[in-house]
C-alpha positions as CSV (number, residue, x, y, z in Angstrom):
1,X,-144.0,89.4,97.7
2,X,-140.8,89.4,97.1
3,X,-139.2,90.5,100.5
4,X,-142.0,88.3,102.4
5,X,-140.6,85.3,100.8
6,X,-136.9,86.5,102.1
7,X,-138.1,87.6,105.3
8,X,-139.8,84.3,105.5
9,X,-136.8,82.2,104.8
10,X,-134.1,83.9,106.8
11,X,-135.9,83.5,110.1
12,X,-135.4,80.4,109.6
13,X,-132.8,77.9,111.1
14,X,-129.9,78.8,109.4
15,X,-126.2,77.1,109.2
16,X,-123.8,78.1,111.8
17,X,-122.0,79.3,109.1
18,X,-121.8,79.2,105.4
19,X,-120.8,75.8,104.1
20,X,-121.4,74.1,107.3
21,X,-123.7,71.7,105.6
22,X,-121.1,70.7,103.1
23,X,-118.0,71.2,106.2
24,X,-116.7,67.4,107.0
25,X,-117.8,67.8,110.8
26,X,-116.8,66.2,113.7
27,X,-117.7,65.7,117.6
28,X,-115.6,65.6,120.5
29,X,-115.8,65.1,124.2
30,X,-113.8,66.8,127.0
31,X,-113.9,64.1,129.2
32,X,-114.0,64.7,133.3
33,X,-113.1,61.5,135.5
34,X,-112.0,61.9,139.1
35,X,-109.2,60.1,140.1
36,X,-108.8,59.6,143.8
37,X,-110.9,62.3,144.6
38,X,-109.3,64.8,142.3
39,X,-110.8,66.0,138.8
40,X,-108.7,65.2,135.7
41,X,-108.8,65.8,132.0
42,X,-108.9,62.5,130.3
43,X,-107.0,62.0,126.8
44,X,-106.8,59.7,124.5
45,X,-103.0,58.8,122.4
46,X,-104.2,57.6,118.9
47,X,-102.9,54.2,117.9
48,X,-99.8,53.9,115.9
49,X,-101.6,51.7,113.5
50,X,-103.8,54.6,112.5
51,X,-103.5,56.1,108.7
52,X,-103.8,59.7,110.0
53,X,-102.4,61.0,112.9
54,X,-101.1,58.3,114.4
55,X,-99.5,58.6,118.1
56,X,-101.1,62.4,117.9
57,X,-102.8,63.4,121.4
58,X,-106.8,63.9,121.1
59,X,-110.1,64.0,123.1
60,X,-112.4,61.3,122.3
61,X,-114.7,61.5,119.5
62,X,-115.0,61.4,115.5
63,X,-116.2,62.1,112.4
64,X,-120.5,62.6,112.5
65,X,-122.0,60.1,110.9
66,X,-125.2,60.3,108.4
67,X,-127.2,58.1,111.2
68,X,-125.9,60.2,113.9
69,X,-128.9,62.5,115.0
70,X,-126.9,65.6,116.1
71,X,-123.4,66.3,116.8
72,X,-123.6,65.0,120.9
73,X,-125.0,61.5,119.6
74,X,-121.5,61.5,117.3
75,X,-119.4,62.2,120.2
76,X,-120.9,60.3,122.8
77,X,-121.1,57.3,120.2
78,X,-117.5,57.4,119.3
79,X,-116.6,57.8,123.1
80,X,-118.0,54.4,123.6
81,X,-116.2,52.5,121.0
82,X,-113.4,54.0,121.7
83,X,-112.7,53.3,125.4
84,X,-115.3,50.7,125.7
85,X,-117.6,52.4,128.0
86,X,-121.3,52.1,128.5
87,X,-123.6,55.3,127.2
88,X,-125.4,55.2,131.1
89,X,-121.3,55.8,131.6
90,X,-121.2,59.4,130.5
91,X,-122.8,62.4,131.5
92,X,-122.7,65.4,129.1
93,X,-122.9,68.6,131.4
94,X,-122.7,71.4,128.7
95,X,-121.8,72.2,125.1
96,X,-118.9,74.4,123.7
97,X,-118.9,76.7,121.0
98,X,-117.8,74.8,117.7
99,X,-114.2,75.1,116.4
100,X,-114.5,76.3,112.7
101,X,-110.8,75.9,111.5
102,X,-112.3,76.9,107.8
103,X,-115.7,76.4,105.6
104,X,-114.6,73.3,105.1
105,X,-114.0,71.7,108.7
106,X,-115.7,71.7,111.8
107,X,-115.4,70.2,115.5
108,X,-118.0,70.4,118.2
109,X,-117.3,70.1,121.7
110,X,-118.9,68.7,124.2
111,X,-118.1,68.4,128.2
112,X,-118.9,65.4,130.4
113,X,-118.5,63.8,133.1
114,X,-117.2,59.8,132.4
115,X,-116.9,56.8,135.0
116,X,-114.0,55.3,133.4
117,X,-114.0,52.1,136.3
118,X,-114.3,49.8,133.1
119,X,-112.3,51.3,130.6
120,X,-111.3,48.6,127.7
121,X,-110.0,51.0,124.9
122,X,-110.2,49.9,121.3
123,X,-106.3,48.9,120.4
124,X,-107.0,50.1,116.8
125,X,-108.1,53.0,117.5
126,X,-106.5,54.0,120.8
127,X,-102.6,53.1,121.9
128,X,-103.2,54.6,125.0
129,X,-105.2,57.0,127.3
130,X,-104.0,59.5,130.3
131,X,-105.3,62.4,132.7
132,X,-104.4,65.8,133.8
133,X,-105.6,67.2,137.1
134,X,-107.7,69.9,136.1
135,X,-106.0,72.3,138.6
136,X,-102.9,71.7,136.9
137,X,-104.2,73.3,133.4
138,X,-105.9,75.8,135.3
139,X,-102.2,77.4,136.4
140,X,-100.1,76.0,133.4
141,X,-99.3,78.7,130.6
142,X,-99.6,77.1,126.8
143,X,-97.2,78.4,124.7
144,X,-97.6,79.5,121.3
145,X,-96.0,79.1,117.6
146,X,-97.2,80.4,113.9
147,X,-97.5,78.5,111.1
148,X,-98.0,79.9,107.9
149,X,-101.0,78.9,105.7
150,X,-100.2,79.6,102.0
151,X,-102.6,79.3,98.8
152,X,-101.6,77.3,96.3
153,X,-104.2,77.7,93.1
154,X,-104.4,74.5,91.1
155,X,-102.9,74.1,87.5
156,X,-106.5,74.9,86.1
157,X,-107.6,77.8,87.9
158,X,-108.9,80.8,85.8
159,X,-106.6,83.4,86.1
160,X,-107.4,85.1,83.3
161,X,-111.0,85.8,85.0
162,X,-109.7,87.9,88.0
163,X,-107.9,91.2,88.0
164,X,-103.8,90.6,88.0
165,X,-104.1,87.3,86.8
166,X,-101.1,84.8,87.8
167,X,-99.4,88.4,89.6
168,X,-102.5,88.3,91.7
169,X,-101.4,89.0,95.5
170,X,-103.5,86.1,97.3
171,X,-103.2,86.8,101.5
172,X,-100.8,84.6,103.3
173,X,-102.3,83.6,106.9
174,X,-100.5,82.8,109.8
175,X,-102.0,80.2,111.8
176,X,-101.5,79.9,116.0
177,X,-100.9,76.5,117.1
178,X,-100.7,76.6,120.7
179,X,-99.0,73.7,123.1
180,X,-99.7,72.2,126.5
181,X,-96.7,70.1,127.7
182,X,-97.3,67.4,130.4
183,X,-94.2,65.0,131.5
184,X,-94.1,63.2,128.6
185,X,-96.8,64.3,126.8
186,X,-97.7,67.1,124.3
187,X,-100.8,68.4,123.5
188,X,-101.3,70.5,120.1
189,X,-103.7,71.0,117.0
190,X,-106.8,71.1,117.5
191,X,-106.8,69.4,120.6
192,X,-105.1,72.1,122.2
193,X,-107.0,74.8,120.9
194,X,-110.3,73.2,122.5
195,X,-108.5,72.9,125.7
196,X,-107.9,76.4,126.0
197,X,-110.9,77.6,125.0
198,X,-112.1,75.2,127.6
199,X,-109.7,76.2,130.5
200,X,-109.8,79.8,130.2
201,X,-113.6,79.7,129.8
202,X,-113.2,77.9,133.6
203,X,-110.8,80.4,134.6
């Protein structure tokens, strides 16, 4: 009885991974847009005005919403209010694997082709947007830098419940953030990850 019920419930839909139902999530688009005959990588600059990350380079896309029905509606929602765009405008063409940068955070990709004729990008969100001919990330070579991810246990945490208490040896993580520089341009975080998953998954 026992191991029926188990058997039963694990061949079930199950999270991607553990805590992705409790993860803040988010969607993104790798935008496509041909410009004069040539395919580009579309980007977006975030406004200046913006509380986090302002001026930062990113894909369009956002935070998923509770009345988003999946991950794609999310990014193909904030795509549109973001460069003013009609939904008819964009054509999703395939799906990437999710970037899980912990339990606790999650972005999925998405790739599609946009007719950007009428682009009218939303000032507060957006100071600017820009392209990369996609041959030109095909041959470019991202370069690469650690950053160290410490763990800093808050002023209440129960030491006296694990083994070595406050001389407990907690695991210091260095962290790859990879860069894609373009005239004036630099492309890192999390946006840069995606990209190279995306262009070496092309190459």
């Amino acid at each position: 009885m026992v191991i029926d019920k188990i058997r039963e419930r694990f061949n079930q839909n199950q999270p991607l991974f553990i805590g992705e139902d409790t993860a803040f999530q988010s969607a993104v688009l790798i935008p496509l847009v041909q410009v004069d005959g040539v395919w580009h990588v579309l980007f977006e600059v975030r406004s200046l005005k913006m509380r986090k990350q302002p001026g930062d380079i990113s894909f369009p896309g956002g935070k998923i919403d509770p009345t988003d029905k999946s991950p794609l509606e999310a990014a193909v929602r904030e795509t549109v209010e973001e460069l003013g765009i009609k939904f008819e405008s964009i054509n999703v063409i395939s799906e990437l694997s999710p970037l899980v940068t912990s339990p606790k955070f999650v972005v999925y990709p998405f790739v599609a082709i946009l007719d950007v004729k009428q682009i009218q990008i939303n000032e507060h969100e957006v100071e600017e947007v820009f392209t990369i001919p996609l041959d030109w990330l095909l041959e470019y070579e991202p370069y690469m830098h650690y950053a160290s991810v410490e763990v800093k246990p808050s002023t209440d945490f129960p030491f006296h419940k694990i083994m070595n208490g406050e001389q407990y040896e907690w695991r210091t993580r260095s962290m790859e953030e990879w860069f894609f520089d373009y005239e004036d341009y630099t492309i890192w975080g999390l946006t840069a990850r995606i990209l190279k998953y995306f262009v070496e998954r092309l190459k």
